[in-house]
N, C-alpha and C positions, 0 to 999 in steps of 0.2 A: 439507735435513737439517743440514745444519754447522749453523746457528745455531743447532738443536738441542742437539749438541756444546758448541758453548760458552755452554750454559746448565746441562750436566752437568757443567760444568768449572767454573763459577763459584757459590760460596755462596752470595752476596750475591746472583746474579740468582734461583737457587731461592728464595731467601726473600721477594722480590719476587713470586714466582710465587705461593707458598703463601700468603702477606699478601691478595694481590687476590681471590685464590679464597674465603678467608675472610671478607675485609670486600666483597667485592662490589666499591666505588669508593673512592678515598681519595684524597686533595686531596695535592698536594706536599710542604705543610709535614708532614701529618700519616704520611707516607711517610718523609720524612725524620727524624723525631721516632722515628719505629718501629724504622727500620732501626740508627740510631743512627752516621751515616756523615757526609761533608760535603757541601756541594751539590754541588764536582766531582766528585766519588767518582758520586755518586748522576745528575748529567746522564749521566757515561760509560756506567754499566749500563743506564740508559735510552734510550740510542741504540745500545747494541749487540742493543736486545731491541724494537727499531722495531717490527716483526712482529707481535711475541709479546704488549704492549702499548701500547694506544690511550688517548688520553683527548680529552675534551672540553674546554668551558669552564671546568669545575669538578674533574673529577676523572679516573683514570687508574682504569683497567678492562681484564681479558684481552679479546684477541682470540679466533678461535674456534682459531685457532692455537696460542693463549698455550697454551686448553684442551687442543688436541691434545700440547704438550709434557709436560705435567702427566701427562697418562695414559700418554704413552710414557716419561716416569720412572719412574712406580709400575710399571709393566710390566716394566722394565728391573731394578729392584730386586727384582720376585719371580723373577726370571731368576737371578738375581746368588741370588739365595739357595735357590733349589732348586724353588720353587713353581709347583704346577699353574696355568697359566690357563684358565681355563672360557670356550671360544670358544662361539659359537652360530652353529649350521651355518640356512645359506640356509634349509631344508626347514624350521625352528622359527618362521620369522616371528610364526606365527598361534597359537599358545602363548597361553594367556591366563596373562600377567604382567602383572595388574593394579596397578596405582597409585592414591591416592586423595589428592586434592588439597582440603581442607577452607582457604575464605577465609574471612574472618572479617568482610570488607568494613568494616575500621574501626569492630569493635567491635558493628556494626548486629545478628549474626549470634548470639553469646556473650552479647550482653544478654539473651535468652533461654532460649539453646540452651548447655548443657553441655558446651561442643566436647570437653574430656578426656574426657569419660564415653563422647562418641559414637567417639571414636581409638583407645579401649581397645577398644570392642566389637566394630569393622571390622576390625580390627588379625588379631582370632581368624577372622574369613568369608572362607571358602576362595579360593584365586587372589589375594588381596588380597596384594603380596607389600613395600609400602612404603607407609606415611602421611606425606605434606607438609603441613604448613597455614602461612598468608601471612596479615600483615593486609590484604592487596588485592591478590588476584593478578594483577590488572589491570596493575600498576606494570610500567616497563619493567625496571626493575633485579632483578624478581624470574627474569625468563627463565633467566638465563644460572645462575640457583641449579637453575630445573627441568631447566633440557636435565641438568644435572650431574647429578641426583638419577634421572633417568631414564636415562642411561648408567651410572650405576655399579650400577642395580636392575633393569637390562635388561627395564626397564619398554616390552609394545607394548601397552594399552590403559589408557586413562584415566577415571575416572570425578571430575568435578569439584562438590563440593558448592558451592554456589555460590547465586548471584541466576539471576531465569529467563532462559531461553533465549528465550523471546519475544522480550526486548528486545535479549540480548547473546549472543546465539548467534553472531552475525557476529565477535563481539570475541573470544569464545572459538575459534573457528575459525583465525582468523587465528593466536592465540598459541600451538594445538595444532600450527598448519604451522612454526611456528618452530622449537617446542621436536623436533621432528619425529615427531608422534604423526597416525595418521590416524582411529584407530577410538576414540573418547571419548565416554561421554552424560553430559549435564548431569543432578545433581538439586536441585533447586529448594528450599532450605530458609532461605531467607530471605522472597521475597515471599508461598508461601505453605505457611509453617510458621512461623518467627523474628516475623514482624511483625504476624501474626494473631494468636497463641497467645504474649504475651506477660502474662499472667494465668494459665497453664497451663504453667508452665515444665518440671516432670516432665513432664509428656504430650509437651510439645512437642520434649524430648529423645528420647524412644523413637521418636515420630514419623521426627523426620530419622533416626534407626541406622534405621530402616526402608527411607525412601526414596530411602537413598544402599544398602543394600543391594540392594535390587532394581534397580538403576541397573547395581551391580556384575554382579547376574543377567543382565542384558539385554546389555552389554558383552561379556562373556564368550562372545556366541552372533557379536557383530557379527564380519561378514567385510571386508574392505574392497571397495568399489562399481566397480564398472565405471568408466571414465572416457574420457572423450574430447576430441579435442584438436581445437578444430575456429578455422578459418582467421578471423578477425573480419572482416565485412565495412565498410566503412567510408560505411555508409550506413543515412539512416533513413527511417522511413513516419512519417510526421505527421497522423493523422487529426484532419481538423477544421478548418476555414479561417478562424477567428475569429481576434481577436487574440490569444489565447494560441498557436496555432498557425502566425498569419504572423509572430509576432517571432522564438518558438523557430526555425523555418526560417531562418530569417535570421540569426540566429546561428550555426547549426550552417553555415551555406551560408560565413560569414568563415571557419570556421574548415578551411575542405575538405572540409567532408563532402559526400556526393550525398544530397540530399535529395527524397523524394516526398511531397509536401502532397494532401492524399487529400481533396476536399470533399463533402458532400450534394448540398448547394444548388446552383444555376447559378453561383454570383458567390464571391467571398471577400470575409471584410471581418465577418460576425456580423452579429449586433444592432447593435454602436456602428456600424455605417458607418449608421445611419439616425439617431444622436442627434444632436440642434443641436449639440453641444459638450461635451467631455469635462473634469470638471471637475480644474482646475488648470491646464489650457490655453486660451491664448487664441485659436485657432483652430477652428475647425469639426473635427469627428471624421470628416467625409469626407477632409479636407483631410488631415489627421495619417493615415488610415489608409492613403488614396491613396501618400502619398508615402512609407510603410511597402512597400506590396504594387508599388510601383516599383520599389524596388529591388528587392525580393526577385527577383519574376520576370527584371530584367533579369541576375541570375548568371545565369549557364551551367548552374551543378550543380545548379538547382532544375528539378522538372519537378511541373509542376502537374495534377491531373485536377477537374474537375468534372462536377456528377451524376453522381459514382459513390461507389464505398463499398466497404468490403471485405466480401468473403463468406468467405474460412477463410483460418486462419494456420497454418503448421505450420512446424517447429520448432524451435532451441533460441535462445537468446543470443548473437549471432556471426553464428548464418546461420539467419535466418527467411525461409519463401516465403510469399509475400503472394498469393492470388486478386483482382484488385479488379475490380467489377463494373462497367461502363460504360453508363448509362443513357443516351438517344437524347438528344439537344438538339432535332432536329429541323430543324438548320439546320448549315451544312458551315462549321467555325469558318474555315477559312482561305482558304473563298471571299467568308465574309461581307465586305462593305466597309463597314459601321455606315451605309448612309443612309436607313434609317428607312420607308424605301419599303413594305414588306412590313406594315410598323404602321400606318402612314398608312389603309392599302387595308382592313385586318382590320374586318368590319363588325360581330365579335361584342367582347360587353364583360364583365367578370371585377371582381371588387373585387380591391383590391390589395394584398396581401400584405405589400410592404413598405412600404404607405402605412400599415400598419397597419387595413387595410378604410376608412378614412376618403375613399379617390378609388378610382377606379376603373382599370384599365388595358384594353389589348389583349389578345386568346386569347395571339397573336404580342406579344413586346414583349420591352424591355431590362428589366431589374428593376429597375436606377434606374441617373442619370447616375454618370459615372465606374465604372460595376461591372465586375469581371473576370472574365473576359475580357470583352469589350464585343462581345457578339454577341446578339442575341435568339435565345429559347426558345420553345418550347412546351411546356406540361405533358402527361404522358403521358395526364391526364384527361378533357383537351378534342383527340386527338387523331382519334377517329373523327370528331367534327366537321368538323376543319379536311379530313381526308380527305374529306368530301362537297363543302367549300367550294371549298378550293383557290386562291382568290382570291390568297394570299400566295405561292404559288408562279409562280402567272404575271406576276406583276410585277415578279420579280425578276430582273432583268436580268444578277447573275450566277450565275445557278442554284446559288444557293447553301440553297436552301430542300429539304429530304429527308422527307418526309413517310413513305417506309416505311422510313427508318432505323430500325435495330433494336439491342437491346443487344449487346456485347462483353464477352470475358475479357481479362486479360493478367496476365501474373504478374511479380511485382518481387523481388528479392534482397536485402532488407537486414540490418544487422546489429543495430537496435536499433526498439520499436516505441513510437509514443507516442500516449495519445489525449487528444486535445484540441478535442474538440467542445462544448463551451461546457455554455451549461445552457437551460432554456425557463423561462416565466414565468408567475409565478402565473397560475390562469386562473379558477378558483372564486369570482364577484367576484356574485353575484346577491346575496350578506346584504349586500354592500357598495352598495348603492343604485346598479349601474352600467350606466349611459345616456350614450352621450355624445352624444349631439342633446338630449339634455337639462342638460349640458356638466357632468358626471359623468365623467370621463376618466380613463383609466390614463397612468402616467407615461410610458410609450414612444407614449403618442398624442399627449401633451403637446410631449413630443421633437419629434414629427412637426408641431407648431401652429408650434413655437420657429422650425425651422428653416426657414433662406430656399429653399432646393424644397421646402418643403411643402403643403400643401391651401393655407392662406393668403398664401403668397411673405413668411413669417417675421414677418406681425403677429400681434401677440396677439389676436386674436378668438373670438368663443365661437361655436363650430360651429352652434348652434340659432338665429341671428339676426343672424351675423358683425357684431356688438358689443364694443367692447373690457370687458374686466369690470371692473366697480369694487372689488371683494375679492374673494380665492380665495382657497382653504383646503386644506392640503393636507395628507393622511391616510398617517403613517408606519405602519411594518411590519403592511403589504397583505401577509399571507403567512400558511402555518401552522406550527402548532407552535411557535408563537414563536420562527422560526428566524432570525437577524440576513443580512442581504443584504450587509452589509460597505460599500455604497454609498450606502445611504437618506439617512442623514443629509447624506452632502455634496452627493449630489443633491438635496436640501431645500434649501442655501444657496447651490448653483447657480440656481434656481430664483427664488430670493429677488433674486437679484442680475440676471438675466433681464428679471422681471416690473418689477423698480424702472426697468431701462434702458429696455422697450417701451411701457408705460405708465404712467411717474412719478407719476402720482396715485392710481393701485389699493394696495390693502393685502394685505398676503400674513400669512396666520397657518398655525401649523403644531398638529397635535393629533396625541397620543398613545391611543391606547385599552391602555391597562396593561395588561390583557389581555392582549393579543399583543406586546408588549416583551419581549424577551428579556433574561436575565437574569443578567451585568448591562448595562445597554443600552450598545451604543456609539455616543454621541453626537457626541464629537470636538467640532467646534468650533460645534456648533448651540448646545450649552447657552448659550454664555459669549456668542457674537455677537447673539443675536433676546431683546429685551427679554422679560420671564416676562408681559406682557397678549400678547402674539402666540406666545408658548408655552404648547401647554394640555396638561396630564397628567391625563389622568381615566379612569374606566371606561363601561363597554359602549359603545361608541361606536354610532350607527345615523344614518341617513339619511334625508327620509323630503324629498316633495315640495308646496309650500302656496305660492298663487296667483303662481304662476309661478317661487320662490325655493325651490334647494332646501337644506333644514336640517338642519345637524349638531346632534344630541342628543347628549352624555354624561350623567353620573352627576349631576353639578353643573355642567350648558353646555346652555344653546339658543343656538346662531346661524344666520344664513341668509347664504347666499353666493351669488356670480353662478356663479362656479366653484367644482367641487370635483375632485383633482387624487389621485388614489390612489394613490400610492407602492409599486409593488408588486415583491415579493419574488423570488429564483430558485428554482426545480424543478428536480427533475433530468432530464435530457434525455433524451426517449421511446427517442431511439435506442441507451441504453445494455444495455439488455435484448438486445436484437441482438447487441451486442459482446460479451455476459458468456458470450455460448453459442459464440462465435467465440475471445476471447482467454484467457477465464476469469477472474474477480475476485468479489470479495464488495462489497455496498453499507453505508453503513450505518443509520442509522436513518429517517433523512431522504432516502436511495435515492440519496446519492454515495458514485463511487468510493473503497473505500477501499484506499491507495497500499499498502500489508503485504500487501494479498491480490494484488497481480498477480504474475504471473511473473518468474523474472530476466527481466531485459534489454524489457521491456514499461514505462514511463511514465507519469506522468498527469503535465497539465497546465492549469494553468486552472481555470476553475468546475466543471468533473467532479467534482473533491472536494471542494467546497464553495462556497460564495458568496465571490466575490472583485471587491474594484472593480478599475481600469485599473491602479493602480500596484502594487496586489499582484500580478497578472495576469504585469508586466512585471520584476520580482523573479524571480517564478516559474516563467517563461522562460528568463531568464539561469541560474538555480541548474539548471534541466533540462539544458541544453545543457553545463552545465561537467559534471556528472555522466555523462553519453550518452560526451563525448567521453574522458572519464577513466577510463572502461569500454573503451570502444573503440578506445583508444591502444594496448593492446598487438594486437601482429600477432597472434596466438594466443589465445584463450581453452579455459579446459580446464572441462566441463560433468560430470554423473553419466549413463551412456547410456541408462539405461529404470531407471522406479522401481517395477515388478514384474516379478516372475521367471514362467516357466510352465514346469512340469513336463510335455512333451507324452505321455510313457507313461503319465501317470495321464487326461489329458485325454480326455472322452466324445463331444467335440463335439456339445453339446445347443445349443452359440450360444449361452444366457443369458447370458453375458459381453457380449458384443458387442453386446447389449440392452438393457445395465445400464449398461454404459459413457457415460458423457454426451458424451464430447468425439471415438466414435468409433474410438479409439483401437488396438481387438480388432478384427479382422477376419481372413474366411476367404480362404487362398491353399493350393494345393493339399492340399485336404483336411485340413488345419491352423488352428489358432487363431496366428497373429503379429501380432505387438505393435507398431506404431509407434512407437515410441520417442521419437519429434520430440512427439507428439500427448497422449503418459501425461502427467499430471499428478501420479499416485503418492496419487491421494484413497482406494485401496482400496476401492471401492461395489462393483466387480465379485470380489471377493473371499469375501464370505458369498453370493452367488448360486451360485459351484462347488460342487456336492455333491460331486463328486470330490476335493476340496482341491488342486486342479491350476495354482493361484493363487496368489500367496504376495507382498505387499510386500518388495524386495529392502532398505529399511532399517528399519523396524519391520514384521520378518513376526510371523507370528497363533504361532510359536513362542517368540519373544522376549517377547512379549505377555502369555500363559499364565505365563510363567515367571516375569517383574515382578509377575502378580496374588497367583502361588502363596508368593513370597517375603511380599508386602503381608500377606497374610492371616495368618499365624505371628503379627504385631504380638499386645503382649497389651492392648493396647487395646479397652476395652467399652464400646457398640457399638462394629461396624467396618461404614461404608460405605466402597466404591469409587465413583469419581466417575469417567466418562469424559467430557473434554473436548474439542472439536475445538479444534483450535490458533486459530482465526480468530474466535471468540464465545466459548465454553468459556474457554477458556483464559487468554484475554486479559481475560474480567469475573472470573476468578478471579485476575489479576494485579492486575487496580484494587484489589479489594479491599484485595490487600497493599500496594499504593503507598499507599492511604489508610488504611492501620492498623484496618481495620471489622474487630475480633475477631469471629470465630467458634467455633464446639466443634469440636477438635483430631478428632475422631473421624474426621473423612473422609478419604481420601487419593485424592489430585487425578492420573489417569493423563492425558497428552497423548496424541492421536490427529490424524492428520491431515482427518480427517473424521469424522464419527459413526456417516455411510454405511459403516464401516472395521467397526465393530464387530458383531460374529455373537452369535447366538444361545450359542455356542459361549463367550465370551467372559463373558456374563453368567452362565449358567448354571455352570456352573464359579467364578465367583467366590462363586456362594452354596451350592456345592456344599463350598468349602474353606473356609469360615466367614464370611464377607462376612455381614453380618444385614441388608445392602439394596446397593443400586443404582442408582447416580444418573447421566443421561445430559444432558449440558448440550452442547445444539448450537445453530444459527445458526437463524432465522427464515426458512420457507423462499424467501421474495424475495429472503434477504440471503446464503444458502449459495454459498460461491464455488466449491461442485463441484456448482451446476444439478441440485437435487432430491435432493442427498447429506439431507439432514436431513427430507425430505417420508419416503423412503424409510428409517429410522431410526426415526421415528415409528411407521410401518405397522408394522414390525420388533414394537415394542417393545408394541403390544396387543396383536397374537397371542402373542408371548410371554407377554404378561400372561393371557390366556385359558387359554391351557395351564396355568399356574403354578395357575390356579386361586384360592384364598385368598391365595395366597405371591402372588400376583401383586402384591400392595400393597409390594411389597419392592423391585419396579422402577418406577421412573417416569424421565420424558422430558421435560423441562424446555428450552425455546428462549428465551433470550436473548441481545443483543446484547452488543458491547465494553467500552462502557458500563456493563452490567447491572449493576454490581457490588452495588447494594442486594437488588437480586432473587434473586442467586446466595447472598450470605450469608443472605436470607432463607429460601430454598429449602434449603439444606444444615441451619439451626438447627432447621426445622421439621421437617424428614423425618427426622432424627437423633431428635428429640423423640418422635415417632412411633411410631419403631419402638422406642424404649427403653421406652414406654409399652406396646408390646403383649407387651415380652418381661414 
């Protein structure tokens, strides 16, 4: 407090004070120019006010300190002079004293939108008790203006007009815990109001007074959430043993953390432990990957499982319990001694899986040299076999072969979850003429020719007559959708460089079918290396086979080749449907994860989200693990404790809940409906199931809901549809649209929902009850819904509502589109608008 004192004692330090609080920052000279003092004058105040003022490289700014002397001035002055202080007792927290915070985001906002017209109009709607507007309230230097503005207007709820929440909700949050606001909603009038409706600038004015008002309506109900503080553990599950999954471990493994690498398969290593060679290395991809999966295993803090997999995850960010299933190997890993004894003896034969089917193996057998753990398996397929045989258990001299081993549980503790299970590969290859005894070959069977353990011991021969070939010919993006694999290309000049070393005489040509080029393609350094006579770009590609040579046909090309080498693309990996009903996530068009729909503290890594070669792979890795551990650094994490409420005096216990529920979550304990909390997702699906209304979202409940539609509808906008969007499809194709300026008719007004499953009868009906002249429902596809049948069950919704409605029923429709969509969503809003203006 003394320095207090002698800042009420000195002129010259209050005007210092009042100066910063005014100008925000100000540079030295420009302090001294102000103040009108000399530089000693002016060092001395500045070192008696160390505290109270900080600065930087550039300029001198209050502390929060400075701030506190400021208001115990003014306090002291209305003391001094007789004046009531209006204190606010503990009990008023929840007062809605609203704020409204209009950015202008550098003009982007105002080139449409009439921001005075919309400040006047908020300025009158009740609880509204102060307007700020910023040209970017993003900026750091505008905080220290709102924390001001929100103390002196004993501002506790915010509504910030703004850009969407989709993309900066996270940026918002952060600057609302700064300014120290907890209960804020964003409304979105720039991506989609300002940059759609920039042809319509009255409409698009009334629009936003609208959507910042209902914003205020919904604010006004918010309470602040449950929270919890829960202990971070300092460990992760790594599902997936590929190279996206043994680098990440290995990273996280330098850095301290306890790491569990979770695999399917018997071995680690993916797909590339079987390629010749990984391109830009001059070593073998066993070798590089071996000497990867050495280290890793030899830390201490990695513990590796394979043949297994997870079966349920439960709960939050910090402290997730992991179930992991443990399927039988059939043999006792730390009896086994690797002498091969037990394969030698095995008299039944299997094709081989990681030969790519092109050799055969043992029932019993290693899945290839160097694999880890290096113990032979058996598949759980050929197991009543081997139990008739037995041959392999008596041979082995250290009884290390278990033939009625059976699966296991065990549960692990960690604090962050990542899946990184790779991806699978095209496999639809019948239009593509694919034989390899007719030396028609996929690229990973190729791999398998290249490499020195493979069918051939690494010559080039052609599998139908073990001949080296005199030309091959090799056919890029083998895949669909015209989706890019991220690798084709340089695996094309790997290829090239291969074929020139094992057979210097053969001729390598590479063909495009346009078609399936993505677009636009990425080539890299194919174009500019392979002369344009061994580069071919044409349409329809086909195959076809003549007297003995089989021939590539395009649009303008017949040639015949000794080989033909099909380049084929990534899929996404069958086991992710397994995991989406375990972790929860949405896909996206192409059926990868997409990274915005997983949970806090859940990851992806690797090809899961899309096609990636080795060195994106290994990027991708690195950026996980610095994120994981920049999470997990503090000792503490503070989470929201359940994101629905249950009223049990109104509850019937008819169950529907708990049947509705995808992830589980409802369940009965004595004679009660309780909530998991670790397990809620907060999708709302079980919410229009209660005919009791015993249900309720604890941060968008169906009250706050109601109340944002009833505000919407007042709009004197003709037509008025409502648009409900689920945040993960909905929302985000109605965000493209505004990143890409695709104007639309101002008429709709865009509500967020966490699912679509969220949405009741109750909901729609009422919006066309209070003037709504329709109803548009934009949800996820149901393969891609990251609440597992929220959108199947939405649909259903939305025609028996149509049945009842009768005629009116043309007034709701249900529209699924992807992220993406955004041509579909502004097509779908201009149409349906068109529509009903037509039949009024």
């Amino acid at each position: 407090m003394e320095i207090i004192f002698s800042i009420l004692g000195h002129p010259i330090r209050r005007e210092i004070l009042f100066l910063l609080e005014k100008e925000g920052r100000l540079s030295y000279s420009d302090l001294l120019s102000s103040l009108g003092i000399n530089t000693g004058n002016l060092n001395y105040h500045l070192r008696g006010m160390r505290d109270l003022v900080v600065k930087d490289q550039k300029a001198y700014f209050l502390s929060d300190q400075g701030e506190m002397a400021l208001e115990l001035m003014r306090i002291s002055q209305k003391v001094m002079s007789g004046e009531e202080i209006p204190w606010i007792s503990p009990r008023e927290v929840e007062i809605a004293r609203v704020g409204i915070v209009l950015c202008n985001c550098n003009h982007e906002i105002s080139g449409t939108i009439d921001i005075k017209a919309v400040e006047k109009y908020l300025s009158a709607v009740k609880n509204v008790v102060s307007i700020i507007g910023f040209e970017n309230v993003c900026q750091e230097r505008n905080i220290r203006k709102m924390k001001k503005w929100i103390r002196d207007n004993f501002i506790t709820k915010v509504v910030l007009g703004a850009c969407s929440p989709r993309t900066h909700q996270q940026v918002f949050c952060d600057l609302m815990n700064q300014v120290g606001i907890d209960i804020f909603e964003i409304a979105n009038i720039r991506e989609q109001c300002a940059w759609v409706h920039e042809t319509s600038k009255a409409i698009a004015t009334e629009k936003a007074k609208a959507l910042i008002e209902a914003a205020v309506s919904k604010v006004k109900q918010k309470q602040n959430t449950p929270i919890k503080r829960i202990k971070a553990e300092k460990s992760v599950a790594v599902i997936g043993g590929g190279t996206a999954g043994i680098l990440l471990s290995y990273y996280l493994s330098l850095l301290h953390f306890q790491v569990y690498l979770i695999e399917r398969s018997p071995t680690l290593g993916g797909k590339a432990s079987r390629w010749s060679r990984i391109s830009g290395f001059s070593d073998c991809a066993t070798c590089i990957l071996n000497e990867e999966i050495l280290k890793l295993t030899e830390n201490a803090s990695v513990t590796v499982f394979t043949i297994s997999e997870v079966a349920q995850v439960t709960g939050t960010i910090g402290s997730f319990e992991i179930s992991v299933l443990r399927h039988p190997r059939y043999v006792i890993e730390n009896k086994c001694i690797g002498c091969h004894r037990c394969v030698e003896e095995c008299p039944q034969n299997r094709k081989n899986e990681y030969e790519m089917g092109l050799q055969e193996r043992k029932v019993i057998h290693f899945p290839f040299p160097y694999s880890y753990p290096y113990v032979p398996v058996i598949s759980t397929d050929d197991i009543e076999n081997c139990r008739d045989c037995r041959i392999c258990a008596e041979v082995c001299d250290s009884k290390a072969i278990d033939l009625e081993q059976g699966e296991s549980n065990l549960t692990i503790n960690v604090g962050a979850i990542v899946i990184a299970t790779g991806c699978d590969l095209y496999h639809e290859l019948q239009e593509w003429g694919y034989d390899p005894y007719n030396d028609v070959v996929t690229s990973p069977e190729f791999e398998r020719i290249l490499a020195t353990d493979g069918p051939s011991s690494g010559r080039l021969l052609r599998l139908s007559d073990s001949v080296e070939p005199e030309n091959i010919a090799i056919v890029q993006c083998v895949n669909s959708d015209a989706l890019c694999s991220h690798y084709c290309c340089e695996l094309a000049l790997k290829y090239i460089e291969e074929v020139r070393e094992k057979c210097p005489a053969a001729k390598t040509e590479i063909f495009f079918d346009l078609n399936q080029v993505p677009n636009p393609p990425r080539m890299g350094k194919l174009s500019t290396l392979i002369p344009n006579r061994y580069l071919h770009m044409t349409f329809d590609l086909s195959l076809d086979t003549r007297n003995g040579k089989t021939i590539i046909r395009g649009a303008d090309i017949e040639k015949s080749f000794d080989m033909i080498v099909l380049n084929i693309g990534m899929t996404p990996n069958k086991d992710l449907e397994k995991l989406r009903r375990v972790t929860g996530f949405a896909v996206d068009e192409y059926g990868f994860i997409r990274e915005e729909t997983l949970i806090s503290g859940c990851y992806a890594c690797g090809s899961v989200t899309g096609p990636k070669d080795y060195h994106e792979t290994i990027i991708d890795a690195k950026d996980k693990a610095i994120q994981i551990v920049s999470k997990l650094s503090e000792e503490y994490l503070i989470t929201n404790v359940q994101s629905i409420t249950l009223d049990h005096e109104k509850c019937g216990l008819c169950l529907l809940c708990t049947l509705a529920c995808p992830y589980m979550a409802l369940y009965v304990k004595e004679d009660r409906i309780e909530i998991d909390e670790f397990k809620c997702r907060g999708c709302g699906i079980c919410i229009p199931i209660c005919s009791s209304k015993a249900i309720d979202l604890e941060i968008n409940s169906t009250h706050q809901m109601l109340s944002k539609i009833e505000v919407l509808a007042r709009s004197p906008i003709w037509p008025k549809v409502i648009a409900f969007c689920c945040l993960s499809c909905g929302y985000a194709a109605a965000d493209q649209a505004g990143t890409k300026r695709m104007s639309y008719l101002p008429n709709v007004f865009i509500v967020r929902v966490p699912c679509t499953g969220f949405i009741d009868s109750e909901h729609i009906l009422k919006s066309l009850e209070l003037g709504f002249d329709g109803v548009l429902i934009f949800g996820c596809f149901d393969e891609a819904c990251k609440y597992l049948g929220g959108s199947r069950k939405t649909k259903n919704k939305v025609e028996a509502i149509k049945n009842v409605l009768g005629k009116d029923g043309e007034k709701v429709l249900y529209i699924p589109v992807s992220a993406v969509d955004q041509i579909k969503f502004v097509d779908a809003v201009n149409d349906f608008i068109g529509v009903i203006a037509d039949a009024k």
